[in-house]
C-alpha positions in Angstrom: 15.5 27.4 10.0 14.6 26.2 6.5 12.8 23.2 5.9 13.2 21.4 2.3 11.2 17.9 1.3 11.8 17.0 -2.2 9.4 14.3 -3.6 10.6 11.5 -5.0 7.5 9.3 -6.1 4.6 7.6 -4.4 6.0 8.1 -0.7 9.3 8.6 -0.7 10.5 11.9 0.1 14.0 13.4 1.2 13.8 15.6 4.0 17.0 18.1 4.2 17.8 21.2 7.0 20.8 22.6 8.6 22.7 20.9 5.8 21.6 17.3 6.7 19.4 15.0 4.7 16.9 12.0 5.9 15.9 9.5 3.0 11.7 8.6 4.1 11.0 5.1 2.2 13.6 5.0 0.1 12.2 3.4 -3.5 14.0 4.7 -6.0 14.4 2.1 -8.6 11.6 2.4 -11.8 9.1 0.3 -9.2 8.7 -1.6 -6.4 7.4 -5.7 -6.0 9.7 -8.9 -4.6 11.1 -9.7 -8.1 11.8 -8.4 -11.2 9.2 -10.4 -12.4 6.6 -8.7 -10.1 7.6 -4.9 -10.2 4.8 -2.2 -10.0 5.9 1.4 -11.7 6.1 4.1 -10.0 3.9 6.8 -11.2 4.4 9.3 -12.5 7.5 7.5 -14.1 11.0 9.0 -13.0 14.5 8.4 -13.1 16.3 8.9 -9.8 20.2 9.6 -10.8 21.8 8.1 -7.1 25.1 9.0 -8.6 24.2 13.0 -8.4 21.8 12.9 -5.6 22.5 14.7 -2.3 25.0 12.8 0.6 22.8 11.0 2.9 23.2 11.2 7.0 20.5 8.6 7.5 17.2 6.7 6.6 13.7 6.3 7.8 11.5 2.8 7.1 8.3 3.8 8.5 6.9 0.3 7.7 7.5 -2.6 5.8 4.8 -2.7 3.1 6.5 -2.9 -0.1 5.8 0.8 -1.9 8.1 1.9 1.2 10.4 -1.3 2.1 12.3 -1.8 -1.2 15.2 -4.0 -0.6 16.7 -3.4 -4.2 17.4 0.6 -3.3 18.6 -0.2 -0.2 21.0 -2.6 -2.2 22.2 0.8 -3.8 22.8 2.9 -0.7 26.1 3.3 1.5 25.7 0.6 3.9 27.0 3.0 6.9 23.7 5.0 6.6 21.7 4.0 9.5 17.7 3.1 9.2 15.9 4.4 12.0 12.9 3.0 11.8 9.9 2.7 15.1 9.8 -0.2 17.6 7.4 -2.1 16.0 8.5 -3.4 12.7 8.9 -7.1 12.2 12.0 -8.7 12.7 12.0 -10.3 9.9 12.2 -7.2 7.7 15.0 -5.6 10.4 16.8 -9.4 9.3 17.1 -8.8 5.7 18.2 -5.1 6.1 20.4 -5.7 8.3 21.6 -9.2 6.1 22.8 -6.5 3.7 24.8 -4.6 6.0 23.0 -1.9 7.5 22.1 -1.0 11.4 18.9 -0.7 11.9 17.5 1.5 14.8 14.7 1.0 16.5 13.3 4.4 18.5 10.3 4.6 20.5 7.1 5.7 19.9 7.5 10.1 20.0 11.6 9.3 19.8 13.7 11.7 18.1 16.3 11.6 15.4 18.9 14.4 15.3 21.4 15.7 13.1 22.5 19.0 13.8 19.5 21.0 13.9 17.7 18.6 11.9 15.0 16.5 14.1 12.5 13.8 13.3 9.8 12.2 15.5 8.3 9.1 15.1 4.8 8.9 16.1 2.5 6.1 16.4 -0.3 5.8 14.0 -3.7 6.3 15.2 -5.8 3.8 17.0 -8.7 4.0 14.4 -6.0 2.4 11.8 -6.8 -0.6 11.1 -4.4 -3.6 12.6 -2.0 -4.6 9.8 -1.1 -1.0 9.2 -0.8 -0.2 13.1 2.9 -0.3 12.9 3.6 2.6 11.0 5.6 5.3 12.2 4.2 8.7 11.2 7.7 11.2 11.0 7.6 14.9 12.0 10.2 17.0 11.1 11.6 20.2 12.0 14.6 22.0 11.7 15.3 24.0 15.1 12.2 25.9 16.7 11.6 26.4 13.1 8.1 25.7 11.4 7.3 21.7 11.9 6.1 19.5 9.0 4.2 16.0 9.7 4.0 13.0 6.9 1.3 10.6 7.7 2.0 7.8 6.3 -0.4 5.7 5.6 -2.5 5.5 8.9 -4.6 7.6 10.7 -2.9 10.7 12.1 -1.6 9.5 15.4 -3.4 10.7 18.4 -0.3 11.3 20.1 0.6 13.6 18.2 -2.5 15.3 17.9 -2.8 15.0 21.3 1.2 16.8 22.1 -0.2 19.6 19.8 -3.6 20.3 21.1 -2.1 20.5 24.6 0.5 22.8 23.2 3.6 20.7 24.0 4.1 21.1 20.4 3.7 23.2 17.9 0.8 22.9 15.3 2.7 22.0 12.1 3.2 24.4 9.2 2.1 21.3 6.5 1.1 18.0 6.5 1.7 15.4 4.1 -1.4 13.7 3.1 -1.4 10.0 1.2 -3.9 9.3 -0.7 -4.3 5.6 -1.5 -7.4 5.6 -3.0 -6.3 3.1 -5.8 -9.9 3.7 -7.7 -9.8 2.2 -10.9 -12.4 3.2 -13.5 -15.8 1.0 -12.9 -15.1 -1.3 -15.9 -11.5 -2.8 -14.4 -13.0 -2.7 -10.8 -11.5 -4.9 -8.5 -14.2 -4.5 -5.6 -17.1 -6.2 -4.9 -18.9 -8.7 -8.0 -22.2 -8.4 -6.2 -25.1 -6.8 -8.5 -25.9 -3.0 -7.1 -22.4 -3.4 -5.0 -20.8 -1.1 -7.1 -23.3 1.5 -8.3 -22.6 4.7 -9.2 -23.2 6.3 -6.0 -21.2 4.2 -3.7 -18.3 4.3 -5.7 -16.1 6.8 -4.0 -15.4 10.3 -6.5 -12.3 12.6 -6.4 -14.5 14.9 -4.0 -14.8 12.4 -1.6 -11.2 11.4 -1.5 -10.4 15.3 -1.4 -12.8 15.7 1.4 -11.3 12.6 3.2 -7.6 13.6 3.0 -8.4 17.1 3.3 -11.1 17.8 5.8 -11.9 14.7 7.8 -8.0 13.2 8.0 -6.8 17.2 8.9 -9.8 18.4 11.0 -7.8 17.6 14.3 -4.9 20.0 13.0 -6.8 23.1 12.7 -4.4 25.8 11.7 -2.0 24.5 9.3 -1.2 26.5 6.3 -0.2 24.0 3.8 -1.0 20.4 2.5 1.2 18.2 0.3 -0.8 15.1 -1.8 1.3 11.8 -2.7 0.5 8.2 -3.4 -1.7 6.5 -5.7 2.0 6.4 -7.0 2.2 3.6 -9.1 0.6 1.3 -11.9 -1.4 -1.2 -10.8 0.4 -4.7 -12.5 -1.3 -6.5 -15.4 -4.0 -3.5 -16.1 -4.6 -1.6 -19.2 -6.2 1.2 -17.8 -2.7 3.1 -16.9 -2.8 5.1 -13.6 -5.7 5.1 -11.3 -8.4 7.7 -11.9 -7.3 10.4 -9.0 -3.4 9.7 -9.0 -3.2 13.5 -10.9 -2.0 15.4 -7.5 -0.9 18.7 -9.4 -4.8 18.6 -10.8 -5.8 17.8 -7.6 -4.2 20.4 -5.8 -5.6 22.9 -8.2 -9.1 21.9 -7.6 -8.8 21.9 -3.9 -7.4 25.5 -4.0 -10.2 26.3 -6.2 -12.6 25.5 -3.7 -11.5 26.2 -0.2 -9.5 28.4 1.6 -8.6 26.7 4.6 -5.0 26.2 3.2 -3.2 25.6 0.3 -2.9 22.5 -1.2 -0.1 21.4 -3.0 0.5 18.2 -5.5 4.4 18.0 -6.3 5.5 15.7 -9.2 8.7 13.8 -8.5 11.5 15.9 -8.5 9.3 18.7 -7.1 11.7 20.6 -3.9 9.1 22.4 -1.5 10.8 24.7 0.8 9.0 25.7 3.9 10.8 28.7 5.4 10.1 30.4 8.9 8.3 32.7 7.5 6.8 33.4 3.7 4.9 30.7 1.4 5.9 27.5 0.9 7.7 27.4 -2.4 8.7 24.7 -5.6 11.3 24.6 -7.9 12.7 21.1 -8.8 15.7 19.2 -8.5 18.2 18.2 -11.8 18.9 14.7 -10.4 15.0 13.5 -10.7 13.9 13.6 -14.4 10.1 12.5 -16.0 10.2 10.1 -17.9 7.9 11.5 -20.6 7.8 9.1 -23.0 6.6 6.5 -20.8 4.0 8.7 -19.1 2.4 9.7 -22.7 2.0 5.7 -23.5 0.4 5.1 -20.3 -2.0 8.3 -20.6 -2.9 7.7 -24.3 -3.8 3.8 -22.9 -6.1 5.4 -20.0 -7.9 7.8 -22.3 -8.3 5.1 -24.4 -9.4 2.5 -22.1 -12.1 5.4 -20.8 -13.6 6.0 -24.0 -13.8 1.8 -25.3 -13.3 0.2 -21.7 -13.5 -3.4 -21.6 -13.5 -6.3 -18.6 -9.4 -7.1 -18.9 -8.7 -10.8 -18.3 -6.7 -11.7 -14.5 -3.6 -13.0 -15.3 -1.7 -14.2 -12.2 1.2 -12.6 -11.3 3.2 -15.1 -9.3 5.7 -17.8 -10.7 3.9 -20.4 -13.0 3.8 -24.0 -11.0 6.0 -26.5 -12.5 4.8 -29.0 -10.3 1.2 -29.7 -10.2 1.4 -31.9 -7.0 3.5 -30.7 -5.3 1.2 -27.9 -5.3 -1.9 -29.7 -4.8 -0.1 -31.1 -1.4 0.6 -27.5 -0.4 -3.1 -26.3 -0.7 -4.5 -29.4 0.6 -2.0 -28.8 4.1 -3.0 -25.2 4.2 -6.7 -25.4 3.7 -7.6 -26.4 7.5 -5.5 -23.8 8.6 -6.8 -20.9 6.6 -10.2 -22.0 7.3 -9.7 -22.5 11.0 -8.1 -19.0 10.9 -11.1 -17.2 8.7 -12.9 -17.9 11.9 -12.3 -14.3 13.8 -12.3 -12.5 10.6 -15.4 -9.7 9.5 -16.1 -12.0 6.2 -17.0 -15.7 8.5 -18.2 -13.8 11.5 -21.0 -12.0 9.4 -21.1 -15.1 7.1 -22.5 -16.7 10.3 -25.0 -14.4 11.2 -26.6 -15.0 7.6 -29.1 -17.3 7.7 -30.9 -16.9 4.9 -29.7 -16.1 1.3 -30.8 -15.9 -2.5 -31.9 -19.9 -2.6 -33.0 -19.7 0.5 -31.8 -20.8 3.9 -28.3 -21.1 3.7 -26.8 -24.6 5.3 -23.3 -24.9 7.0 -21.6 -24.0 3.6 -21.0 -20.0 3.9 -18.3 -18.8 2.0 -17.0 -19.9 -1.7 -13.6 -20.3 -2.7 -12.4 -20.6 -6.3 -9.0 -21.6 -7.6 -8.2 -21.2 -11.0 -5.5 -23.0 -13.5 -5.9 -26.7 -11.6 -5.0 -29.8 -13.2 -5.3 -29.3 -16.8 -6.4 -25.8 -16.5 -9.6 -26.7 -13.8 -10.8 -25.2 -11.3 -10.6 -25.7 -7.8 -14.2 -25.5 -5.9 -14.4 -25.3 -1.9 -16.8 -24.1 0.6 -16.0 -22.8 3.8 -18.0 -25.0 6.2 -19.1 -22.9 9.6 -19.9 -26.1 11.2 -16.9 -28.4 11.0 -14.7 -25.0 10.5 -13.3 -26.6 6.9 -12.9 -26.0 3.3 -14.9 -28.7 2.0 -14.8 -29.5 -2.3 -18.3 -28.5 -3.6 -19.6 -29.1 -7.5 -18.2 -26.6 -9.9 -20.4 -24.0 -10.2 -19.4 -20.7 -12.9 -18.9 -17.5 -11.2 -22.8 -15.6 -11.5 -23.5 -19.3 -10.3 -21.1 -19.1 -7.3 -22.3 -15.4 -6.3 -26.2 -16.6 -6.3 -25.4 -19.4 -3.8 -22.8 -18.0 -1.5 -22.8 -14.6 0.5 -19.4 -14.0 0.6 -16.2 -16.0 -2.0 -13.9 -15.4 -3.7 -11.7 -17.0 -7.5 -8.1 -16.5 -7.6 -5.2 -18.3 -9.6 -3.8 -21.4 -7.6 -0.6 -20.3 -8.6 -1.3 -16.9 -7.0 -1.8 -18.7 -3.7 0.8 -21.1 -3.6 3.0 -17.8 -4.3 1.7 -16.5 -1.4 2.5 -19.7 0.6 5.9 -20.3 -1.3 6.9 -16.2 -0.5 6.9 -15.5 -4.2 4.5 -12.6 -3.9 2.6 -11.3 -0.6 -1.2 -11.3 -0.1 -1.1 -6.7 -0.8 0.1 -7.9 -4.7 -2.6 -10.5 -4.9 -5.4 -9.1 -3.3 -5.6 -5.9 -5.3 -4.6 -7.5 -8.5 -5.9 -10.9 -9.2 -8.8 -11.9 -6.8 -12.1 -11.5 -7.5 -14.4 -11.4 -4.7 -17.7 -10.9 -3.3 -19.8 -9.9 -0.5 -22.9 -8.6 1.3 -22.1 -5.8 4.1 -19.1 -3.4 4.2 -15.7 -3.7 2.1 -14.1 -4.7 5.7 -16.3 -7.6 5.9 -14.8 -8.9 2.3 -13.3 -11.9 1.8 -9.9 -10.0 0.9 -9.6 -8.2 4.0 -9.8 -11.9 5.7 -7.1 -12.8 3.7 -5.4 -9.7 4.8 -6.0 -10.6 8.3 -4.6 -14.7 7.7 -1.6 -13.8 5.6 -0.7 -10.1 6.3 2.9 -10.3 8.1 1.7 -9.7 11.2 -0.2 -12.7 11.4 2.2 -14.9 9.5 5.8 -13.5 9.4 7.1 -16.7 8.2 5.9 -16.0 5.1 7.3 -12.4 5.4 10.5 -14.0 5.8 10.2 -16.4 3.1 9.5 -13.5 0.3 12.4 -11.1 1.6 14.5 -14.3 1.2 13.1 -14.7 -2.0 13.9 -10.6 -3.2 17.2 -11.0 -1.4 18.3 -14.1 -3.6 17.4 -12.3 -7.0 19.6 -9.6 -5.4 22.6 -12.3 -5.2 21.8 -13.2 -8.1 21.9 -10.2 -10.3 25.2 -9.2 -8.3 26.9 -12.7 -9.9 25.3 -11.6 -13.3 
């Protein structure tokens, strides 16, 4: 009744019992992105030796974000594993797994997986979750009646499930995976929000808070488990030179948490790390010889954070997607989108509250709410709109610098051109962008920013043609590597 999980970076794990194995978000390449040219590291860095690793009975996608959908791994895998996966994930993604050769599953919501004694459920995420993550399937596992072990992914812990244990239909699980996607970056290279007294000391959000968010608030419906397990924050963020983000040290973590508390014990496996949860006894670690640090790598990227710490600067946002070799071209692109994204910023937190403003730094505000900044124009300009609540349309202001831009407008936003016609072209997605090379701005909550309405416009649920367009694009530089 033994029931093994061995970490393999950010949020993948392998889940193993009664002599079967279940790959969870398989990414086990050096990172993850569309392209080789847009690849984020996993952290801590690892090499994953396929050749040596464990047969596989099947795999679990529990959604298609891109730290857990990695089409290059699944290029590497026997195409007669199956990928179970929950009933709710585009059809675009099931498309380009399947273009590769696979069968992809679809089970419903509380369906089970079984191979020999080893089961998986697949629960819905929890309705507090906000709606581009809703489709995330949150696996529990369990080898016999033996002790049960729930990964949530990514969401809020499904209700269902909560709801199946509270009523005793279930059994309360021995451990629960925890992710923590903080992502906090040290207050010099914050991304978040440009607004003066936005990002003081005190609302920025400290390692106790995130331990008291994954450990107490996210668990307080699972009152009696034993045993907590911390991953994400598992990669580098692309073009920074602060190395990893400030709380992505799980084994520290762990420590802390157990120093402090004794609901349960905490604990904060590095990749390769095997935790075995037997039916009865501690949970235990030892680690596997076919993951191996890379050590080298992860002494660079810690000398560059301590460094950064002690002389931090502003770093300069490069853009990450493919530089435009056609200025107009690109120009008609933007100038066909903008009347759609601004009649679709309409529902959105960011033009919603943006409306409700009527008064502002220079005074009352006129039609002209939000700000909207494209960098690397013709000849190296910069683009200038403002979102018009009136005629719901992106109309081209003066140029105005940035502390300029932030003392006229409530809410905006500068990104690169190229950044957005990536986006457009399916050369990045809006995740990549949004948390890399957009600056932004707003009054109110973080939801009501301007990225979370570009979440909402361009996020896959609302536009899976672009979805499609950027697995087409990973799949070509698949082909094309093969031919190489």
């Amino acid at each position: 009744m033994t029931l093994r999980l061995t970490f393999l970076g950010h949020q993948t794990w392998l889940v193993e019992g009664d002599g079967h194995r279940i790959l969870v978000d398989p990414v086990l390449g050096p990172g993850f992105g569309l392209s080789p040219a847009l690849e984020f590291r996993i952290w801590p860095p690892r090499d994953v030796d396929i050749t040596v690793m464990p047969p596989l009975d099947a795999l679990v996608l529990t959604h298609e974000h891109l730290d857990h959908f990695h089409l290059p791994t699944l290029d590497r895998l026997d195409r007669g594993l199956t990928v179970f996966t929950g009933p709710l994930l585009p059809a675009a993604v099931s498309d380009s797994i399947e273009s590769l050769g696979f069968t992809v599953r679809r089970i419903d919501h509380t369906g089970t997986i079984r191979y020999g004694d080893l089961t998986m459920q697949l629960f819905p995420a929890g309705a507090r979750t906000l709606f581009w993550e809703k489709r995330v399937v949150q696996p529990v596992c369990r080898v016999g009646d033996g002790p049960a072990v729930v990964i949530g992914v990514d969401a809020d812990l499904s209700d269902v499930y909560v709801q199946e244990v509270q009523t005793g239909r279930l059994p309360m699980p021995r451990m629960a995976v925890v992710s923590n996607n903080s992502q906090i970056r040290p207050p010099q290279a914050d991304s978040g929000n440009l607004l003066p007294g936005a990002g003081d000391d005190r609302s920025r959000k400290s390692g106790l808070r995130v331990m008291n968010d994954l450990l107490l608030d996210y668990l307080q419906p699972l009152d009696g488990l034993t045993d907590v397990a911390l991953c994400g924050n598992g990669f580098l963020p692309a073009n920074s030179p602060h190395g990893p983000y400030l709380y992505a040290d799980h084994p520290a973590m762990a420590a802390t948490a157990n120093a402090s508390q004794d609901l349960f014990t905490v604990h904060g496996p590095r990749p390769g790390d095997r935790l075995t949860v037997p039916a009865d006894g501690p949970v235990t670690s030892d680690r596997v010889g076919w993951v191996t640090i890379d050590t080298d790598f992860e002494a660079t990227q810690l000398a560059a954070h301590t460094a950064y710490l002690a002389e931090p600067f502003a770093p300069p946002l490069i853009p990450i997607a493919p530089p435009l070799d056609d200025m107009t071209a690109a120009l008609a692109e933007l100038a066909e989108e903008l009347p759609r994204l601004a009649r679709e910023l309409v529902p959105t937190a960011a033009a919603q509250l943006s409306v409700s403003v009527h008064e502002y730094l220079p005074g009352p505000l006129g039609p002209h709410r939000i700000y909207l900044g494209l960098t690397g124009g013709p000849g190296g300009s910069t683009l200038h709109y403002a979102w018009n609540a009136s005629s719901t349309a992106f109309d081209p202001v003066g140029p105005l610098a940035l502390d300029e831009a932030m003392g006229v407008y409530p809410f905006g936003m500068v990104l690169p051109l190229q950044d957005l016609i990536g986006i457009l072209r399916g050369h990045v997605q809006v995740w990549d962008v949004a948390g890399t090379t957009a600056q932004f701005w707003n009054i109110g909550r973080p939801l009501d920013s301007l990225v979370y309405g570009l979440f909402a416009v361009y996020g896959e649920h609302q536009r899976p043609e672009l979805a499609a367009r950027s697995y087409a694009y990973a799949l070509g530089h698949l082909a094309a590597r093969r031919i190489v």
